[in-house]
DOZA-391674 format. One record per residue (C-alpha): x, y negated, z negated. Coordinates in steps of 0.2 Angstrom, whole numbers. Each point is the difference from the previous one (the first is absolute). Example, Ala and Ser with C-alpha at 12.3 -4.5 7.8 and 13.67 -1.06 7.14 Angstrom:
<r <62 22 -39>>
<r <6 -17 3>>
//
This chain:
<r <-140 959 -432>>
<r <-8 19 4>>
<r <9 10 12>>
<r <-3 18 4>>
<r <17 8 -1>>
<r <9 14 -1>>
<r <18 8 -6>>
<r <2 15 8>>
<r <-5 9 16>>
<r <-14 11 1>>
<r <-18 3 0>>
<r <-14 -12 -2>>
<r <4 2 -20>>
<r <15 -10 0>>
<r <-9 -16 2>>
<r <-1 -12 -15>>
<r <-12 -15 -2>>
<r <12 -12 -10>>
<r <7 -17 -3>>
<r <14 -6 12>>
<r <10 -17 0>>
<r <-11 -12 11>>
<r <11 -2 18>>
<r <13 -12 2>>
<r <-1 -10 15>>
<r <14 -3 10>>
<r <2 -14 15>>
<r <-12 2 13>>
<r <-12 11 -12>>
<r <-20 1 -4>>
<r <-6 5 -17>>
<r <-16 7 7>>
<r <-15 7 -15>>
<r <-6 15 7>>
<r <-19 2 4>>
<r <4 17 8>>
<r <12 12 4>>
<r <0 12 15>>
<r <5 19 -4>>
<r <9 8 14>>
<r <8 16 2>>
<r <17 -9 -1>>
<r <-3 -4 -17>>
<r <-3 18 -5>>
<r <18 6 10>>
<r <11 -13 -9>>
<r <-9 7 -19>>
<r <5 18 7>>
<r <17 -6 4>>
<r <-2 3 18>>
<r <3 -19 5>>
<r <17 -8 -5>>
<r <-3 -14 -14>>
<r <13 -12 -4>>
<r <3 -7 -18>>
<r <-1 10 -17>>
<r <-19 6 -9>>
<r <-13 -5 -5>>
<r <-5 1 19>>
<r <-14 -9 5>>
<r <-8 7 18>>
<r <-10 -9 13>>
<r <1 -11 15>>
<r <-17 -9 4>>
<r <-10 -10 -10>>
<r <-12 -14 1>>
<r <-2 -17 -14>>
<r <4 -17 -4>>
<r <15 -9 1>>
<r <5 -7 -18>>
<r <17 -6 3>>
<r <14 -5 14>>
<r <17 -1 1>>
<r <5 -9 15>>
<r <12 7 12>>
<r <19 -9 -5>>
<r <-1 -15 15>>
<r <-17 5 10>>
<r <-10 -14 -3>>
<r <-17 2 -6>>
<r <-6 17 -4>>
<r <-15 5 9>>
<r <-10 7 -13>>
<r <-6 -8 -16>>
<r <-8 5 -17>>
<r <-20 5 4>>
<r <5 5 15>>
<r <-9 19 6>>
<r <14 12 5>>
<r <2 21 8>>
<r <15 4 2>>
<r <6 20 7>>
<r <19 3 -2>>
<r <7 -9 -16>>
<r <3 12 -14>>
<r <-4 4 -18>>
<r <-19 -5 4>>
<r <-9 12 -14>>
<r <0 -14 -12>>
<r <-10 -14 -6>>
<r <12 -11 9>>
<r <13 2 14>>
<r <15 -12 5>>
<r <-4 0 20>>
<r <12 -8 13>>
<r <-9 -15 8>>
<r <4 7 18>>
<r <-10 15 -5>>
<r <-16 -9 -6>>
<r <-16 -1 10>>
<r <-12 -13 -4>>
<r <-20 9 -2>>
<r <-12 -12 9>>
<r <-15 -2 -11>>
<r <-11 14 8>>
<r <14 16 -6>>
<r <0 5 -16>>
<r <14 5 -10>>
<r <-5 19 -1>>
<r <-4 -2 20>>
<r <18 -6 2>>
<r <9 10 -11>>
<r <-12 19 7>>
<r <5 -8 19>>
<r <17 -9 2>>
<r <15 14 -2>>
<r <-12 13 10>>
<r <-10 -10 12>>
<r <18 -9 4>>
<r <7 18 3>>
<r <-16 6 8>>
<r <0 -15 13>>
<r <19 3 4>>
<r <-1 19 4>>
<r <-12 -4 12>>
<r <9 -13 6>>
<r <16 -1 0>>
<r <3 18 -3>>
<r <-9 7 12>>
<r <-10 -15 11>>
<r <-19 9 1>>
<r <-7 -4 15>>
<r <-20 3 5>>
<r <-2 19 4>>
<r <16 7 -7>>
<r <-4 14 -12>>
<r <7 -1 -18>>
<r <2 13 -16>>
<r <-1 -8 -16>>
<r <5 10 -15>>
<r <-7 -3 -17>>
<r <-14 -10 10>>
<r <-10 -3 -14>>
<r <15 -9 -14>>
<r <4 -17 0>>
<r <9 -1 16>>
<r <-8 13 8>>
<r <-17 -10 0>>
<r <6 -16 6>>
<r <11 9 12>>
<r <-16 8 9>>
<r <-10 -15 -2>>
<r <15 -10 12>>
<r <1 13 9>>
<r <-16 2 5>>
<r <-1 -21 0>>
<r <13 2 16>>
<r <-10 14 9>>
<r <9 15 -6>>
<r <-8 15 -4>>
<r <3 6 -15>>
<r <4 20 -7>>
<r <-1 -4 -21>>
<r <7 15 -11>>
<r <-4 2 -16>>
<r <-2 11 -14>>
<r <-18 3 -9>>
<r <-17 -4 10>>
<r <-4 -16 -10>>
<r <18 -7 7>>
<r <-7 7 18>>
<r <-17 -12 -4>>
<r <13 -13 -3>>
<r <9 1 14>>
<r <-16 1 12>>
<r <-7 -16 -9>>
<r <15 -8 4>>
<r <-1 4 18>>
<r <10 13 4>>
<r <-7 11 15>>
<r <1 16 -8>>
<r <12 7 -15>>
<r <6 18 -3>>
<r <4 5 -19>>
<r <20 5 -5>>
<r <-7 18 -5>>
<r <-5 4 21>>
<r <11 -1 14>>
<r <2 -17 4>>
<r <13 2 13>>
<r <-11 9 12>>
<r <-16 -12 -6>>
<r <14 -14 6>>
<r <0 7 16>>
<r <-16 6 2>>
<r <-5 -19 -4>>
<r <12 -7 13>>
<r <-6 11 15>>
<r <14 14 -6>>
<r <13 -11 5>>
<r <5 -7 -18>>
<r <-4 -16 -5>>
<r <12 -15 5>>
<r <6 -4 -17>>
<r <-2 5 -20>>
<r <2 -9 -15>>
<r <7 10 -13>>
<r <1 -5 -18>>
<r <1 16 -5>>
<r <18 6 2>>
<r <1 19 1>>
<r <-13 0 14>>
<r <13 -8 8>>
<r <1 16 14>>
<r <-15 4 3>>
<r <-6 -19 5>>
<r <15 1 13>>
<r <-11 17 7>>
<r <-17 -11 -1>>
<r <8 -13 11>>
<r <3 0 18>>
<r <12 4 11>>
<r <8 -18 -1>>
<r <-9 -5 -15>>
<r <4 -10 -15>>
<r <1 4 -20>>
<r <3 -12 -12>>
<r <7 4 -16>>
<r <-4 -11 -14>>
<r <-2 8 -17>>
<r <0 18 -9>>
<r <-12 1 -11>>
<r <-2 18 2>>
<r <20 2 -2>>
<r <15 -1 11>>
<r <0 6 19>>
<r <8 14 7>>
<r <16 -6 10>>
<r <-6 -1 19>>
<r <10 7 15>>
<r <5 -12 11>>
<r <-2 12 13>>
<r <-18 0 -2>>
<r <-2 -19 6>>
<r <12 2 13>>
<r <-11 15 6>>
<r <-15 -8 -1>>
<r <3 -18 3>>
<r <-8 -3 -19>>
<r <6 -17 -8>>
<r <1 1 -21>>
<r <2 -16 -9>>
<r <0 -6 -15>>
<r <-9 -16 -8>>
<r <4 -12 -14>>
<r <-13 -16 -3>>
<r <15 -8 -5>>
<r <9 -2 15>>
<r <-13 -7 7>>
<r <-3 -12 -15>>
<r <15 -13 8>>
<r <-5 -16 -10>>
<r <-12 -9 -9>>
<r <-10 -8 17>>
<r <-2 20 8>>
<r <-6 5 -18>>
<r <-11 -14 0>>
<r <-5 4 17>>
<r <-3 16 -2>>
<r <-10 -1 -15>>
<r <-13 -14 8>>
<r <-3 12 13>>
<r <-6 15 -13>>
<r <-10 -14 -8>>
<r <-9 -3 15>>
<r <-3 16 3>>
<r <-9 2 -15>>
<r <-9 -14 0>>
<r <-8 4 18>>
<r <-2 18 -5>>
<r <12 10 12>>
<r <8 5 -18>>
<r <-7 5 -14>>
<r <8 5 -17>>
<r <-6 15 -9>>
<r <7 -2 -19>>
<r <-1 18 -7>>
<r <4 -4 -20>>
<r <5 -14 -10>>
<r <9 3 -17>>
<r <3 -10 -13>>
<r <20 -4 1>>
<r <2 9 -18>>
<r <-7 18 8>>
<r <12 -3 13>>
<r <7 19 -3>>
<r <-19 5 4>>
<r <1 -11 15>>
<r <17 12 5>>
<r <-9 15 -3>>
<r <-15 -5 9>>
<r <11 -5 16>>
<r <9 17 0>>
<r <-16 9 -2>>
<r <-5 -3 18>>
<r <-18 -5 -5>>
<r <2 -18 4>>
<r <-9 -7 14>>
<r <8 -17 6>>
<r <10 -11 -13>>
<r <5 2 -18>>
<r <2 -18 -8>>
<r <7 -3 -19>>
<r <-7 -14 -10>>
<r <8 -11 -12>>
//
């Protein structure tokens, strides 16, 4: 089979488009063909190095996908499997997903009901899974509560504002270029300030100079600055730095100012395969009523996947960046 692969660490060029042994399956295993893949900034820290990866090169990247099963292995003992051949799959945490076909554990497979695409599955699951939890179970939105969301107008970022605003939150989107800001407004934000102006004081200002009660920062070396946007007694979470690594914060300052930080990890919340399931329907519905709506900025062909890397690190893309097969 094609994979996209790399040797090394580095930059979008150390990606390689290449023949790979087909995947093994081991008890309790799916061997899924990939209809599409779902690009996230996770995949571009592990080619850099930034992410620990296990084993020995060639490396292959990636997480969430979306296809048909081909094969199963049964788990040693546990009965039937419960999924066949034919069957529609999305699955968000099983590795080595930038290939033509992926070994997933069956706990981790979600069936597709007939109306959600594969590339709708595979632009949706990992970051409408973590968009659902940061509002949530990191921080519960409730109806008035004032929220920051950074990089409003990527593939979190727009579902995030879009549940937000579902809940009754409003929403302060920041962004980077004024055809993100369009973005972010479409998607429903209230009003969204730019990374070049000073957002803190546009946080406050939105929030009746008070701070708003919690920010969402994906960012990482904001990290201090969305503790001065929020309130006294206020909430960041901290779940990604794709602008690089935060500055280490005093804990004085949340002692001073009764701030909470806190970090978020969807896998912590993904306990076993009936929450994932669980959770999954639910986006599902939401899309299908039209609360959420997905916004896929590019798709690639899975043999340019180094222009897909570039393209991602660029910062022009709008929404999702799928890879297909």
């Amino acid at each position: 089979m094609k994979a996209l692969v790399f040797d090394r660490f580095g930059g979008p060029a150390v990606l390689e488009y290449r023949d790979v042994p087909d995947p093994v399956l081991r008890p309790g295993e799916a061997r899924v063909r990939t209809e599409a893949i779902g690009l996230n900034f996770a995949d571009v820290y592990r080619r850099r190095g930034d992410y620990h990866l296990v084993g020995a090169p060639p490396f292959i990247a990636g997480y969430e996908g979306a296809g048909v099963v081909v094969e199963v292995c049964p788990a040693a003992g546990g009965g039937p499997a419960p999924f066949r051949p034919g069957d529609r799959v999305g699955f968000a945490d099983a590795p080595f997903a930038n290939a033509e076909q992926v070994a997933v554990p069956l706990d981790r497979l979600i069936p597709l009901p007939p109306d959600v695409s594969a590339e709708t599955a595979a632009a949706v699951l990992l970051q409408g899974l973590t968009a659902q939890y940061l509002a949530r179970d990191s921080h519960r939105l409730a109806p008035g509560e004032t929220a920051l969301v950074h990089a409003a107008a990527g593939g979190v970022g727009l579902l995030l504002v879009q549940i937000a605003k579902g809940v009754g939150a409003r929403v302060l989107g920041l962004t980077s270029t004024e055809e993100k800001r369009s973005a972010c407004f479409a998607a429903g934000a209230d009003d969204v300030a730019l990374y070049t102006a000073d957002w803190v004081t546009a946080a406050h200002a939105f929030s009746g100079q008070r701070g708003v009660d919690v920010a969402y920062d994906s960012v990482g070396r904001t990290l201090g600055d969305s503790l001065r946007a929020v309130r006294v007694g206020g909430h960041v979470v901290f779940y990604g730095m794709a602008g690089g690594d935060p500055d280490p914060v005093d804990p004085r300052l949340l002692m001073d100012e009764s701030k909470t930080l806190s970090g978020g990890d969807l896998w912590n919340v993904l306990t076993g395969p009936e929450e994932r399931i669980r959770r999954a329907a639910e986006l599902f519905e939401w899309l299908r009523t039209g609360r959420l709506h997905v916004e896929v900025s590019a798709r690639f062909p899975l043999a340019d996947g180094a222009e897909a890397h570039a393209f991602l690190e660029s910062r022009r893309s709008i929404g999702k960046v799928l890879l297909i097969p």
